[in-house]
C-alpha positions as a LaTeX table, in Angstrom:
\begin{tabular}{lrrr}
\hline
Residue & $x$ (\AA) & $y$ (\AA) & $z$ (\AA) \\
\hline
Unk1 & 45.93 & $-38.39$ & 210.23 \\
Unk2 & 49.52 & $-36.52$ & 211.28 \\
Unk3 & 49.17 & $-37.03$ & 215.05 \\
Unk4 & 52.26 & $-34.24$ & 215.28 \\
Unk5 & 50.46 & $-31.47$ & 213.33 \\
Unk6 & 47.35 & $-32.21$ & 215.27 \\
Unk7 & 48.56 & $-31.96$ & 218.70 \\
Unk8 & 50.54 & $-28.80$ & 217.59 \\
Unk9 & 47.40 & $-27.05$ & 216.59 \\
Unk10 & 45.59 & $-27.98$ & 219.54 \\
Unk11 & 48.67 & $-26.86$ & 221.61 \\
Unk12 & 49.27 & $-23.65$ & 219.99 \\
Unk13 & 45.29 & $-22.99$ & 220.34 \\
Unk14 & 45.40 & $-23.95$ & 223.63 \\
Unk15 & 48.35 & $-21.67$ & 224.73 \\
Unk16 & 47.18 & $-18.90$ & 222.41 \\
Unk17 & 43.79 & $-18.68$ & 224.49 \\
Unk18 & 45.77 & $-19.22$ & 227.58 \\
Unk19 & 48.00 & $-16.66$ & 227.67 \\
Unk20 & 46.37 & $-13.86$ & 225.39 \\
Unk21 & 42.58 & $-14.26$ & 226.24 \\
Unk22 & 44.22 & $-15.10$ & 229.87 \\
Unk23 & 46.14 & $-11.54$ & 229.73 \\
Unk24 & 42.40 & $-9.64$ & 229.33 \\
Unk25 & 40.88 & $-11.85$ & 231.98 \\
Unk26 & 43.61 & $-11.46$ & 234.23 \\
Unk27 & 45.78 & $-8.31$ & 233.15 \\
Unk28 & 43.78 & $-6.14$ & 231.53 \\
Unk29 & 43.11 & $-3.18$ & 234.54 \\
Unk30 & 47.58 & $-3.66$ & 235.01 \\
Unk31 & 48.37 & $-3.97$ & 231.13 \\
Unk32 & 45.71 & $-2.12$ & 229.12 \\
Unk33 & 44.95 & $-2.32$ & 225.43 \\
Unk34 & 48.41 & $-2.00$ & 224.43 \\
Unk35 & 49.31 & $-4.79$ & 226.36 \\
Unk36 & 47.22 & $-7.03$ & 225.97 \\
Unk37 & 47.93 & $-6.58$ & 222.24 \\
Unk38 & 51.13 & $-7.08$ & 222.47 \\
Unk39 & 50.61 & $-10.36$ & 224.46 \\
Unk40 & 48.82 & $-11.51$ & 221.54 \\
Unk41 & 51.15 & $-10.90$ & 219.17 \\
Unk42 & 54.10 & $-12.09$ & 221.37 \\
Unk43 & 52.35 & $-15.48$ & 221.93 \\
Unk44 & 51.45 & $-16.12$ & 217.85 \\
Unk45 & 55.40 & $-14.81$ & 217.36 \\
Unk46 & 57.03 & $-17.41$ & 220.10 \\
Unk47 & 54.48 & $-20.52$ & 219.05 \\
Unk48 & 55.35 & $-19.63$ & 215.15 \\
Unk49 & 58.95 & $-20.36$ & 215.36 \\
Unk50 & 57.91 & $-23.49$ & 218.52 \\
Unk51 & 55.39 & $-25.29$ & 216.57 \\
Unk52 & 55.80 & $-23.80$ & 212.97 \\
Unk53 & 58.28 & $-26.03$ & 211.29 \\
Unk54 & 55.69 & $-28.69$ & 212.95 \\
Unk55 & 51.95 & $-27.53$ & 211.89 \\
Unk56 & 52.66 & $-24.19$ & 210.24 \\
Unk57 & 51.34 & $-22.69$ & 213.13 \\
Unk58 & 48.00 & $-21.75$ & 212.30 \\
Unk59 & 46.35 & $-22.21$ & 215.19 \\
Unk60 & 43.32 & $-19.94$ & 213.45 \\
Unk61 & 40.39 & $-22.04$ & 211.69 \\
Unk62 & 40.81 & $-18.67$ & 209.42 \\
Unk63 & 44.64 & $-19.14$ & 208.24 \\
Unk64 & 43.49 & $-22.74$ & 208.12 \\
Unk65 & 40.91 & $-21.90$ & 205.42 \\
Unk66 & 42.91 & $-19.64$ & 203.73 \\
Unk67 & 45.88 & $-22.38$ & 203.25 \\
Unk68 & 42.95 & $-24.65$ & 201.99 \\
Unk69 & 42.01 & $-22.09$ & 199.39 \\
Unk70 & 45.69 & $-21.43$ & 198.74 \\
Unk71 & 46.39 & $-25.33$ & 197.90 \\
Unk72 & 48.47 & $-25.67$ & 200.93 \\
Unk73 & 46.69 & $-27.74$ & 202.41 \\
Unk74 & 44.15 & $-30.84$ & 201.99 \\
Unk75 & 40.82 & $-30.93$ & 202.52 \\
Unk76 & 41.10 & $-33.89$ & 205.23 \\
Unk77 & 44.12 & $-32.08$ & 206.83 \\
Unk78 & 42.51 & $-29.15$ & 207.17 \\
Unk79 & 39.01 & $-30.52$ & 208.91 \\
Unk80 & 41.57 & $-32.14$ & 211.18 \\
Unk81 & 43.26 & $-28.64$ & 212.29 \\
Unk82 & 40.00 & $-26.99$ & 212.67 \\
Unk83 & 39.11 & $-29.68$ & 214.71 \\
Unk84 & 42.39 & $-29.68$ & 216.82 \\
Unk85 & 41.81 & $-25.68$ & 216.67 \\
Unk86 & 38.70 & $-25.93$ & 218.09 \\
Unk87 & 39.43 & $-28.52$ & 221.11 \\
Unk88 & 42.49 & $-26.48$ & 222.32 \\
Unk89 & 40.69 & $-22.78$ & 222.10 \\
Unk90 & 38.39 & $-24.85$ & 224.39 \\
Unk91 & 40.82 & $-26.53$ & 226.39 \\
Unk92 & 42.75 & $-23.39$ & 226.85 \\
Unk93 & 39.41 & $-21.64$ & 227.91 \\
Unk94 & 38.75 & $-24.67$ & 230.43 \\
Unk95 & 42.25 & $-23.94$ & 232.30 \\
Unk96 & 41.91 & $-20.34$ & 232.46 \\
Unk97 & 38.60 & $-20.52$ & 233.49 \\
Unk98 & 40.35 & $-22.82$ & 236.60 \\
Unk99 & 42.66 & $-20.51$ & 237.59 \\
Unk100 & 40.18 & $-17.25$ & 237.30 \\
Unk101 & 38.17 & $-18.87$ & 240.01 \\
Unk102 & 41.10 & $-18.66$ & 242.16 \\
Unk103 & 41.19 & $-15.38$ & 242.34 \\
Unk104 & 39.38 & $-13.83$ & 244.70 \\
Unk105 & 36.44 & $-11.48$ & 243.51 \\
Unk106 & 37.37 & $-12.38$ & 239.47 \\
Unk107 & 33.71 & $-12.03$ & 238.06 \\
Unk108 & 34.16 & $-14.34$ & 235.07 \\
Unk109 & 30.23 & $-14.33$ & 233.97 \\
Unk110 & 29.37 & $-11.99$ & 230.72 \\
Unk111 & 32.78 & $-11.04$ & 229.75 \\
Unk112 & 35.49 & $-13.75$ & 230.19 \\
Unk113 & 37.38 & $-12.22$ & 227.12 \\
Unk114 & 34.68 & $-13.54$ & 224.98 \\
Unk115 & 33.85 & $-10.90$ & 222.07 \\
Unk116 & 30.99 & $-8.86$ & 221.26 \\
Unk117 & 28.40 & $-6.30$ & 219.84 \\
Unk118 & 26.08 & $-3.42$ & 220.42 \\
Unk119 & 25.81 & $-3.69$ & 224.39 \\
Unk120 & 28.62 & $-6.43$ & 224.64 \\
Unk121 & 31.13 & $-3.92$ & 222.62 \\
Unk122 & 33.44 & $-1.20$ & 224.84 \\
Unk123 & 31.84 & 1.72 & 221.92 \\
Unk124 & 28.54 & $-0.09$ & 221.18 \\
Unk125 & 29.59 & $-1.40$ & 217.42 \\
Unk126 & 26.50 & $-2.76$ & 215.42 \\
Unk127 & 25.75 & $-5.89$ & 214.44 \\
Unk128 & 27.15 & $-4.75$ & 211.03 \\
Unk129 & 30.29 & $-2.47$ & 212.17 \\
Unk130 & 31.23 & $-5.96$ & 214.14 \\
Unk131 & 31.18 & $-7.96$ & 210.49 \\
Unk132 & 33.20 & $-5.35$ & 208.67 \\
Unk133 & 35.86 & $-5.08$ & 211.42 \\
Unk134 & 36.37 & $-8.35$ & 211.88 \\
Unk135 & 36.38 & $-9.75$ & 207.98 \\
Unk136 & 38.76 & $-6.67$ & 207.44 \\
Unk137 & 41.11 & $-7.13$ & 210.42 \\
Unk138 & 41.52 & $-10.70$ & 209.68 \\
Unk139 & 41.77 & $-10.60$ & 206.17 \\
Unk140 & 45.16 & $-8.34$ & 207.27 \\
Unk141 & 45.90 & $-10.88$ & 209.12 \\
Unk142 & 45.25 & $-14.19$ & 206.94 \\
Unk143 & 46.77 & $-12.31$ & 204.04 \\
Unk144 & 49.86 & $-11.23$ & 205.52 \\
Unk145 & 50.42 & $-15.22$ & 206.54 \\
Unk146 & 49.60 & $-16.21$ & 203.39 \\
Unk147 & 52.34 & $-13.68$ & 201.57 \\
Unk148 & 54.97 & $-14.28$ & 203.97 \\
Unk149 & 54.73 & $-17.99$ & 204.15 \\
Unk150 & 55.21 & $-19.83$ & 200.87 \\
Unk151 & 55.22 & $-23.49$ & 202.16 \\
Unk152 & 53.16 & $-24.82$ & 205.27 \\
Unk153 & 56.49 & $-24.34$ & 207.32 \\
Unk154 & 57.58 & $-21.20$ & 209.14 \\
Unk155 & 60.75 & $-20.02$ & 208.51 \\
Unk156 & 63.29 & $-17.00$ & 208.85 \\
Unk157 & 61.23 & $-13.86$ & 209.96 \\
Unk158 & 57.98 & $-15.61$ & 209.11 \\
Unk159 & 56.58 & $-15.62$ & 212.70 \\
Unk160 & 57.40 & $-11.70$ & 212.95 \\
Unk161 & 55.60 & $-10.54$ & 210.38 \\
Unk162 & 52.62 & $-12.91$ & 211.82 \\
Unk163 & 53.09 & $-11.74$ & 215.23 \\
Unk164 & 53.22 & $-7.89$ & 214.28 \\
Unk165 & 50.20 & $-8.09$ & 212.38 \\
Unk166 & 47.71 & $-10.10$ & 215.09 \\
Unk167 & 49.07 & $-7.32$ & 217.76 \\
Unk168 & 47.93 & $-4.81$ & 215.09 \\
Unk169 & 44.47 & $-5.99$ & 214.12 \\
Unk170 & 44.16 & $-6.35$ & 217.88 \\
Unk171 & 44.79 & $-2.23$ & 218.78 \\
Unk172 & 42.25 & $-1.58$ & 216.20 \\
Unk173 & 39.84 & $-4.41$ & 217.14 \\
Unk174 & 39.59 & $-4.30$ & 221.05 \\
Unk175 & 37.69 & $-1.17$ & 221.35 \\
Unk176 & 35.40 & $-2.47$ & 218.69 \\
Unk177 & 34.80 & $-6.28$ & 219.64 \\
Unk178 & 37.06 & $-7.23$ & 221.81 \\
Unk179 & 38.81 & $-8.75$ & 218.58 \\
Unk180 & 38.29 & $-12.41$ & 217.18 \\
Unk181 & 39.99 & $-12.76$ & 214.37 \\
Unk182 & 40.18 & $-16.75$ & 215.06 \\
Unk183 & 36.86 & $-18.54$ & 215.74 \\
Unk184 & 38.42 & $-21.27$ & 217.70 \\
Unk185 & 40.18 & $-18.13$ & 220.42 \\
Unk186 & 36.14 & $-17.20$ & 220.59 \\
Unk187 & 33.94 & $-20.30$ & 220.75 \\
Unk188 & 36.28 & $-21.59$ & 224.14 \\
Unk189 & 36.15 & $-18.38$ & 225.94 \\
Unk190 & 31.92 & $-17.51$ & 225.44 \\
Unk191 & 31.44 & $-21.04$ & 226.62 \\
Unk192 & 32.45 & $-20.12$ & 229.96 \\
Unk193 & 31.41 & $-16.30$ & 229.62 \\
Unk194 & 27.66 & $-17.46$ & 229.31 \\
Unk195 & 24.16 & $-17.14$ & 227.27 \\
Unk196 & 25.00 & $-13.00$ & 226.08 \\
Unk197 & 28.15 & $-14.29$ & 224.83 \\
Unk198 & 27.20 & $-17.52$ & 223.15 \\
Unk199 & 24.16 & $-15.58$ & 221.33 \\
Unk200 & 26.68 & $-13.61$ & 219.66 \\
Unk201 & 29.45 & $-16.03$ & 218.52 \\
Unk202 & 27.80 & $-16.72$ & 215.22 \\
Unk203 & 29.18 & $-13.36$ & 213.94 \\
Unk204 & 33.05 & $-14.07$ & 215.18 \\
Unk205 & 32.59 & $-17.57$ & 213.80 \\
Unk206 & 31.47 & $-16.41$ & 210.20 \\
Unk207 & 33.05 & $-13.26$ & 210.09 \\
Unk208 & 36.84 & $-14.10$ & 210.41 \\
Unk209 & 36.05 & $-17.09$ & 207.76 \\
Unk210 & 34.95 & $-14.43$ & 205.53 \\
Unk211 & 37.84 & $-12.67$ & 206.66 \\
Unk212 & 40.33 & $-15.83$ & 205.86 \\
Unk213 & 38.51 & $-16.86$ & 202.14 \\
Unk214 & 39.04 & $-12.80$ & 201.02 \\
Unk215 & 42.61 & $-13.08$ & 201.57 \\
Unk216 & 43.24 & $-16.22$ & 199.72 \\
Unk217 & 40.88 & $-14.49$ & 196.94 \\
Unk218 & 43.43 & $-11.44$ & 196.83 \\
Unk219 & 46.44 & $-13.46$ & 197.43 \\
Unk220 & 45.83 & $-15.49$ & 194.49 \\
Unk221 & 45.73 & $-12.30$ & 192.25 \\
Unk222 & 48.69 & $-10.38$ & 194.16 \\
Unk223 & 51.17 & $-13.43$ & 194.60 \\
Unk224 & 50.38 & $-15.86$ & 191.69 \\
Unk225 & 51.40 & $-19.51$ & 192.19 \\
Unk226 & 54.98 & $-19.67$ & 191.34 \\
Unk227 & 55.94 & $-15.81$ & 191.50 \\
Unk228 & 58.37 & $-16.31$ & 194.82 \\
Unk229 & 60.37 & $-19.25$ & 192.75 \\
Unk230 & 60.61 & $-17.08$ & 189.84 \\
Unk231 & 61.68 & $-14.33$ & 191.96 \\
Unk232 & 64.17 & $-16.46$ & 194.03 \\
Unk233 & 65.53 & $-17.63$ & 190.33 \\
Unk234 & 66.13 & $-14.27$ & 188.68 \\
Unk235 & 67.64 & $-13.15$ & 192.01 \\
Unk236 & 70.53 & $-16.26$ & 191.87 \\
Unk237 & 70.61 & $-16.05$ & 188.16 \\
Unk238 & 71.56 & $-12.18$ & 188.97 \\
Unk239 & 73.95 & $-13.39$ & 191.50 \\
Unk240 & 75.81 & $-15.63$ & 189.39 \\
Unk241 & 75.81 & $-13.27$ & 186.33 \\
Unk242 & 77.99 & $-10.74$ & 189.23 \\
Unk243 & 80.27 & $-13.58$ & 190.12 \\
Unk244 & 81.37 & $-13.92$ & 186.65 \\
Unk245 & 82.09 & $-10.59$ & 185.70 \\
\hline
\end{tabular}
């Protein structure tokens, strides 16, 4: 077991749901939608380029899977980052649910920036609408890791394009669920949200997974193992063929 890439998952989990869940819980009547997007984003973009070079920054049992699929990653490494995953969105969950309770009049029963369906969602999405949106949204997100990232590491403007796309999937996905995306950022926060919120985790547990194995699927076909070398090659094989003339 890599005790580094373990306690960077669980740190970047923990963070994520402390700060982004904590901005919905906390923010959201000051912020709004757009804000509390962006705080999403913002936190995957700054914890890509902390803990990236470390763990690859998943921090996403999804992205997880999809590295799995993508050969990126072992099977034993990756049951250790879900694992890791899981504890911090928990953790995380734990200390905001601390601090809510400080604040005077906070309900944090039902909601807690836990997600949900039918009654639970702000337009009433189905059981079904709730599966499509979130296997869609994070297959945009899982995918766009996946193509941007062609080693576990994070590098250059890696963590932007993963930043820009979770604050993305989140303006389309708030109205609808509340947005998962990441079963680890939902399983800590409906622990502490209650019953109505733990009935309904199934679907933001299976869906992003989904979600994360349909990317690798089409990432597989759209960015073949080896293209970026062979890219990178004909590129300085272009370059050198300039310098001599």
């Amino acid at each position: 077991m890599d005790a580094r890439k373990a306690v960077s998952e669980f740190l970047g989990t923990l963070l994520l749901v402390f700060f982004a869940v904590g901005s919905a819980v906390l923010g959201a009547e000051y912020i709004g939608t757009v804000g509390i997007a962006l705080t999403f984003g913002f936190t995957l973009l700054a914890l890509a380029y902390a803990l990236g070079p470390v763990s690859g920054c998943h921090i996403n049992p999804a992205v997880t899977l999809g590295m799995l699929m993508a050969g990126r990653l072992s099977p034993r490494a990756a049951v250790e980052y879900w694992v890791a995953q899981v504890l911090g969105g928990i953790t995380g969950a734990l200390l905001l649910f601390i601090l809510a309770k400080q604040v005077p009049g906070l309900e944090t029963s039902g909601a807690f920036g836990s997600n949900g369906y039918g009654y639970r969602s702000p337009v009433g999405v189905n059981t079904f609408g709730a599966l499509i949106a979130e296997t869609v949204l994070t297959f945009l997100l899982v995918y766009v890791i996946l193509d941007v990232t062609h080693r576990v590491a994070v590098v250059g403007f890696d963590g932007l394009a993963m930043g820009l796309a979770l604050a993305a999937v989140h303006l389309v996905g708030i109205p609808l669920t509340g947005t998962s995306v990441n079963p680890a950022r939902s399983i800590g926060p409906a622990i502490f949200a209650g019953p109505d919120a733990l009935a309904q985790l199934w679907l933001f547990i299976l869906a992003p997974l989904a979600g994360g194995a349909l990317a690798a699927v089409v990432h597989a076909v759209t960015h073949p193992a080896g293209e970026p070398r062979q890219i990178a090659d004909e590129a300085a094989a272009a370059d050198a063929g300039g310098g001599r003339r």
